[in-house]
N, C-alpha and C positions, 0 to 999 in steps of 0.2 A: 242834302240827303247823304253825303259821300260822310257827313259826323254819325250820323245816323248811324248808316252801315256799318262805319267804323266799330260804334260802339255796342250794337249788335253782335259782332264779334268781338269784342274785348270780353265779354261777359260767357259768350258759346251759346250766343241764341243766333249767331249769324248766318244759321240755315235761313230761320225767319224772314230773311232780305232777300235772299239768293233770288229768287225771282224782280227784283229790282232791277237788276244787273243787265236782262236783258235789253238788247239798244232800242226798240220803241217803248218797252215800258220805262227803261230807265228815263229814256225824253221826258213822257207825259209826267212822272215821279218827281223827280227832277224840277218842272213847269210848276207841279202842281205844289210842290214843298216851296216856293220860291214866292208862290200867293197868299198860301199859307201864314209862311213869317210874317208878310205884310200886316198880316188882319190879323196874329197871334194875341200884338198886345191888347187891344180892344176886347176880346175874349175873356182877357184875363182879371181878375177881380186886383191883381197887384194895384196898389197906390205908390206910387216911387217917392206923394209928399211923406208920406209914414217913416220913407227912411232918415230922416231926420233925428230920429226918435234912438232908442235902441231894441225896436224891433225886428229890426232889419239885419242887425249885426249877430254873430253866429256864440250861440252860445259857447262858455267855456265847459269842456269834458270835464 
């Protein structure tokens, strides 16, 4: 949560968070962004065999 916020504020959406911050929400936040990542990748349709390939690699500008 704390890349999060960070980048919330990098951009000047970091009012957006400001209620994060407080100490019981920030716990439950915190808890809950930490189950989250667990079970992200399962969520995600990414294949990591694909990268193999060059799909995966970042196009040239």
């Amino acid at each position: 949560m704390d890349t999060i916020r960070a980048m919330y504020s990098a951009v000047g959406l970091g009012w957006l968070m400001t209620w994060t911050r407080m100490p019981l929400i920030r716990q439950i936040c915190d808890w809950g962004y930490r189950i989250f990542a667990k079970i992200r990748p399962r969520l995600s349709s990414f294949d990591p065999s694909q990268c193999d390939t060059d799909r995966c690699r970042p196009k040239a500008l």
